[in-house]
C-alpha positions in Angstrom: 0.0 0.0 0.0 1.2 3.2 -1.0 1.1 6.9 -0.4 -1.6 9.0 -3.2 -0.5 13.0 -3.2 -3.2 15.2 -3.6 -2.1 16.6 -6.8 -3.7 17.2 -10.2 -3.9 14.4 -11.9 -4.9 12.9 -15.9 -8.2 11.0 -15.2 -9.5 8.8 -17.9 -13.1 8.5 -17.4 -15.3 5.5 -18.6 -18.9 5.6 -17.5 -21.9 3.7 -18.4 -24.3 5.9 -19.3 -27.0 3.4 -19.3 -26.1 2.0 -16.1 -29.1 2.6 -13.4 -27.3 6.0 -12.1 -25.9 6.5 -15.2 -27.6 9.0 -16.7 -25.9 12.7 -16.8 -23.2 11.2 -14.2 -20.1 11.1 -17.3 -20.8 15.5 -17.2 -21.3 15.6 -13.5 -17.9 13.8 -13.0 -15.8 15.2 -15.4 -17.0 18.6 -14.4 -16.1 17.6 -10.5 -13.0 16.4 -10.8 -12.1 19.4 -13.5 -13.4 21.7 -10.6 -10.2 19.8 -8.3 -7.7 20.4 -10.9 -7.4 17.0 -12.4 -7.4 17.0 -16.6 -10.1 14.8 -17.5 -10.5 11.9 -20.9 -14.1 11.5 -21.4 -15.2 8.1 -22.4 -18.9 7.6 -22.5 -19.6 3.6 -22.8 -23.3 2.5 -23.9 -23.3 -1.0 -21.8 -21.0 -3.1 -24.5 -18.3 -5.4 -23.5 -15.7 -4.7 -25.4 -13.6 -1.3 -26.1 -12.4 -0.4 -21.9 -9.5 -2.6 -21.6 -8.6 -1.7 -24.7 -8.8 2.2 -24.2 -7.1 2.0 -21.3 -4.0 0.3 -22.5 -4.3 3.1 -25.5 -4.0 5.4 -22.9 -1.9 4.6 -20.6 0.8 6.9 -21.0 -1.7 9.5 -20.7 -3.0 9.1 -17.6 -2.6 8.1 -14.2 -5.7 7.2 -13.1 -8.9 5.1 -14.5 -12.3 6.1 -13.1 -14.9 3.8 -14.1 -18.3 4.5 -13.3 -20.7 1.4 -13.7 -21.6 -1.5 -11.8 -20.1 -4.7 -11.4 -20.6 -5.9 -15.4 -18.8 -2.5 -16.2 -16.1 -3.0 -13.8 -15.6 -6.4 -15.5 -14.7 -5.1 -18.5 -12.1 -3.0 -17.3 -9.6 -5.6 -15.7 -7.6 -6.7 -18.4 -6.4 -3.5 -18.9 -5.8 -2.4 -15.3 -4.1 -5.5 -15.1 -1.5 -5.4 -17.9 -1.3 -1.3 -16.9 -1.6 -1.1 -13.3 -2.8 2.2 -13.1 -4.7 2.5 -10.4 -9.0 2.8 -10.2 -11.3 4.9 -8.7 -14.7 2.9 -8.9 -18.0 5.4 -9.2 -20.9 3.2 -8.0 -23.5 3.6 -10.8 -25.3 0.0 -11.1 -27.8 -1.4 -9.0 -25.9 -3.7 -6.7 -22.2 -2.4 -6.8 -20.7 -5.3 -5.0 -17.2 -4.2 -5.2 -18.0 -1.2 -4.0 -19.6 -2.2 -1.1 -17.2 -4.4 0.1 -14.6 -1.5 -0.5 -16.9 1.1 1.4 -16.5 3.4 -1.7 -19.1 5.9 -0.9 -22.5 5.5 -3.0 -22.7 9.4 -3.6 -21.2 10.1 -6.6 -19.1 13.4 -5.5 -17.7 11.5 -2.7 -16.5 8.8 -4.5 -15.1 11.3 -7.2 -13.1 12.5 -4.5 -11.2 9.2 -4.0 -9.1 10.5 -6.9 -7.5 12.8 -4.4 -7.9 10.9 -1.3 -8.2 7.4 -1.6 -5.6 4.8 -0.6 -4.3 2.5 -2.8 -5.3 -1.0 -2.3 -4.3 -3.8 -4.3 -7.1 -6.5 -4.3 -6.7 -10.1 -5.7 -8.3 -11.1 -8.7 -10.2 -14.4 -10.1 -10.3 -15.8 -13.2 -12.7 -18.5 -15.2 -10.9 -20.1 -18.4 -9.1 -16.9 -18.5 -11.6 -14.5 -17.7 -11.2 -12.0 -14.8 -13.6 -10.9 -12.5 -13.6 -9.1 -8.6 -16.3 -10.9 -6.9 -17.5 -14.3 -7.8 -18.1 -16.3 -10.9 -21.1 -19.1 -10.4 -22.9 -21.5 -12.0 -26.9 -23.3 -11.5 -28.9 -21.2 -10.1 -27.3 -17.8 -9.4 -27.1 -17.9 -13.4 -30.9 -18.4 -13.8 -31.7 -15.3 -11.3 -29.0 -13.0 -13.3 -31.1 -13.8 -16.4 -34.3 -12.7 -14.6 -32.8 -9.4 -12.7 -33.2 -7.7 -16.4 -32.2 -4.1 -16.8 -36.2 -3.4 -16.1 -36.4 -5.6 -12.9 -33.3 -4.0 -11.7 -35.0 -0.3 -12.4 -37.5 -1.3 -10.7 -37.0 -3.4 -7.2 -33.6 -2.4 -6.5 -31.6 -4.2 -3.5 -35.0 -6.5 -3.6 -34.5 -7.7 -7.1 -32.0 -10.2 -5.2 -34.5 -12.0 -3.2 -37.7 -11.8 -5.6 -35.7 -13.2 -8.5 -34.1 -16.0 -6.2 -37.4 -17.0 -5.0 -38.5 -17.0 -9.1 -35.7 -19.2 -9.9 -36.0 -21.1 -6.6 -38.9 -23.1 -8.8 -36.9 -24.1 -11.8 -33.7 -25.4 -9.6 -32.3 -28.6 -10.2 -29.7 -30.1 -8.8 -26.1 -30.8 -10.7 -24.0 -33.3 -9.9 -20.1 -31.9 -10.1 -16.3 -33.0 -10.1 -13.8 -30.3 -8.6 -10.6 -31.0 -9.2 -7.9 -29.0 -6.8 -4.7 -27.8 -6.8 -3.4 -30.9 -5.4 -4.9 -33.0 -7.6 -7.8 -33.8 -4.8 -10.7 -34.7 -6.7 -14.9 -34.7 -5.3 -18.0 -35.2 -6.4 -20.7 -33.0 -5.2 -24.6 -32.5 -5.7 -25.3 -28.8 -5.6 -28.1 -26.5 -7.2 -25.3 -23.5 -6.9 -21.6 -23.6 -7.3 -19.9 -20.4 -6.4 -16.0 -19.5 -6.3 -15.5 -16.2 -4.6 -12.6 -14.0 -4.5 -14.4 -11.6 -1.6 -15.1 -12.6 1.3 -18.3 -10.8 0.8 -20.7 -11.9 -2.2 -24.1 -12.1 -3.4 -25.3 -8.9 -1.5 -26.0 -11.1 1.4 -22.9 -13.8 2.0 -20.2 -12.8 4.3 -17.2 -15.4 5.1 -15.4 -13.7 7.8 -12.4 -16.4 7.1 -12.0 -14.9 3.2 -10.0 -12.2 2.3 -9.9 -9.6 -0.9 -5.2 -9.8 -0.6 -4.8 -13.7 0.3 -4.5 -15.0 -3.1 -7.1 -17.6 -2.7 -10.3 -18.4 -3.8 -13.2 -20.0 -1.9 -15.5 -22.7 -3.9 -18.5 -23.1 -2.4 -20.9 -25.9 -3.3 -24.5 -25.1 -2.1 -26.9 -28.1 -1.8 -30.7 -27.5 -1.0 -33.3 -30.8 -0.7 -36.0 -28.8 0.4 -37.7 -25.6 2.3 -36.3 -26.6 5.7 -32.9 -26.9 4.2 -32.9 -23.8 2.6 -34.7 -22.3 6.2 -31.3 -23.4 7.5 -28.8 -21.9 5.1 -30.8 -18.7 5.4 -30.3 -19.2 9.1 -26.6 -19.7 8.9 -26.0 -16.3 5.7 -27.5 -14.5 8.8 -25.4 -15.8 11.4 -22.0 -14.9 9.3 -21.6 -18.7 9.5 -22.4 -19.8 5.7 -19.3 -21.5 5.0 -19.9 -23.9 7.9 -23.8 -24.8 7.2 -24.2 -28.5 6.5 -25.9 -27.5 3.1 -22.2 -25.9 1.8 -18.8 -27.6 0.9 -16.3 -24.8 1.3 -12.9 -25.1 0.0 -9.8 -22.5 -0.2 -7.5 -22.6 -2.9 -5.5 -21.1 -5.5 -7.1 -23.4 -8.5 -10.1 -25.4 -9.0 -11.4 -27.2 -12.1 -15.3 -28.3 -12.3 -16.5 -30.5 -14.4 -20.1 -32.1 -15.4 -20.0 -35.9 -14.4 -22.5 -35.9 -17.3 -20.5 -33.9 -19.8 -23.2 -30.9 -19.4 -21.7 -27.5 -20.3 -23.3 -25.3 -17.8 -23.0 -21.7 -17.9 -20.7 -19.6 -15.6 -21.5 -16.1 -14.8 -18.6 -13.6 -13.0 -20.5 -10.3 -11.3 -23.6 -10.8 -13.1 -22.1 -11.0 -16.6 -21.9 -14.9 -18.6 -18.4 -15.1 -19.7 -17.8 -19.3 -20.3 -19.6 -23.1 -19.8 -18.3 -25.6 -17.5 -15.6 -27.4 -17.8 -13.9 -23.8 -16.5 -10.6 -23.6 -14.4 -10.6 -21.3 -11.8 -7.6 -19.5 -10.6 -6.4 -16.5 -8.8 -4.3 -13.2 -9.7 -2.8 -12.5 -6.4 -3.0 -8.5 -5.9 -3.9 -8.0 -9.7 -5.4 -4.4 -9.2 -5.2 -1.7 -7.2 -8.1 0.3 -6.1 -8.4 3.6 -4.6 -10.2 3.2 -1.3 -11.3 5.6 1.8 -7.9 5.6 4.1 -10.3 4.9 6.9 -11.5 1.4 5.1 -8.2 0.1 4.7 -7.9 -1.7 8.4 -11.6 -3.3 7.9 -11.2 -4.5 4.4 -9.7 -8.1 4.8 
């Protein structure tokens, strides 16, 4: 971790103007952080995947910062490049569930967050990948995947934080259960029957999860498979999200590691979704970037972020 002078600085700005805050926030940034002396790149992004990593690794001699403005799919598409730059990100929390962000405790008002660009903290955080693809937060597959197709742009507009928990109890009825092989580091192989597979870089995840023995700067990752035979067994893993004791519940195999490969026993190619976005099908490789990007954060987060 090191120090951030409060200086002017070249800000290359990416926001996603049709993210659910997104609307006017590209003028009301740029015309923030021109007000605090900092030149400013504009780059409006219309919800695409493609064209940030790129743009940022065009620019990277001009600039020495990248605020992205978004939620968690826009982050996504900016790790490649903060990667293979490491210029260091200021995240504005535009989307509807900003996971990242939360975990971070950037600030949800946008002029506060803008601020960060003069004094945040840097924070290096790890980073996971699926066949190659990176992501902050978690990459999942079953039924996470079927409630990410049902929290459409609309939904989202609409509910909110409650989009989670309506859409889960929509997909709750089409749920079926998969039956797995993860493959470890070591070799290790185990076959699992799970209606959600989930391998999280955060400690924290799905709005509601919190692992108090994860960790954002460890370099591992924690696979979790979730099995669920019926409403008492899902009463019980409710019980045990509330209680901060998840990764103990007898409904959840918890694993840490640095790589896990999962597998269909029955050759099914399921799809994986990282922060809300589909990136590959099963079989997928997971692995870690240990410290891959750096974040700015709010100096006062730093000792509670783990």
């Amino acid at each position: 971790m090191g120090t951030w002078q409060k200086m002017g600085k070249r800000v290359l700005l990416a926001v996603n103007t049709r993210a659910r805050r997104g609307r006017g926030a590209l003028g009301h940034v740029a015309a923030a952080l021109r007000s605090r002396g900092h030149e400013v790149i504009e780059l409006p992004l219309d919800g695409g995947r493609v064209g940030l990593s790129e743009a940022i690794v065009a620019r990277r001699s001009d600039v020495d910062v990248v605020a992205v403005g978004g939620g968690d799919g826009t982050l996504l598409t900016a790790i490649d490049g903060l990667i293979e730059t490491k210029l260091p990100l200021a995240v504005l929390p535009l989307g509807t569930f900003n996971e990242l962000a939360r975990t971070l405790g950037i600030p949800a008002g946008l002029d506060d967050a803008a601020a960060l660009v003069d004094g945040g903290v840097p924070f290096a955080v790890d980073v996971g990948s699926a066949n190659g693809v990176h992501y902050f937060n978690e990459a999942s597959v079953g039924l996470s995947t079927r409630v990410t197709r049902l929290q459409t742009d609309d939904v989202k507009r609409r509910l909110g934080m409650l989009a989670i928990p309506i859409t889960t109890l929509r997909a709750l009825r089409w749920a079926r259960p998969m039956h797995l092989e993860i493959e470890s580091e070591d070799g290790a192989k185990r076959r699992v029957r799970a209606v959600q597979l989930t391998v999280a870089n955060s400690y924290r995840f799905g709005g509601v999860v919190d692992n108090p023995e994860g960790s954002l700067e460890d370099g591992r990752l924690w696979l979790y498979s979730i099995d669920s035979q019926g409403f008492w067994h899902t009463v019980r893993l409710l019980v045990a999200v509330a209680l901060h004791r998840f990764a103990h519940a007898p409904e959840v195999v918890a694993v840490k590691g640095r790589r896990f490969t999962v597998r269909s026993v029955h050759g099914h190619h399921y799809r994986v979704d990282a922060d809300s976005e589909e990136i590959t099908r099963l079989p997928a490789e997971f692995r870690i970037v240990n410290r891959g990007v750096t974040v700015l954060v709010p100096p006062d987060r730093v000792p509670a972020i783990r």
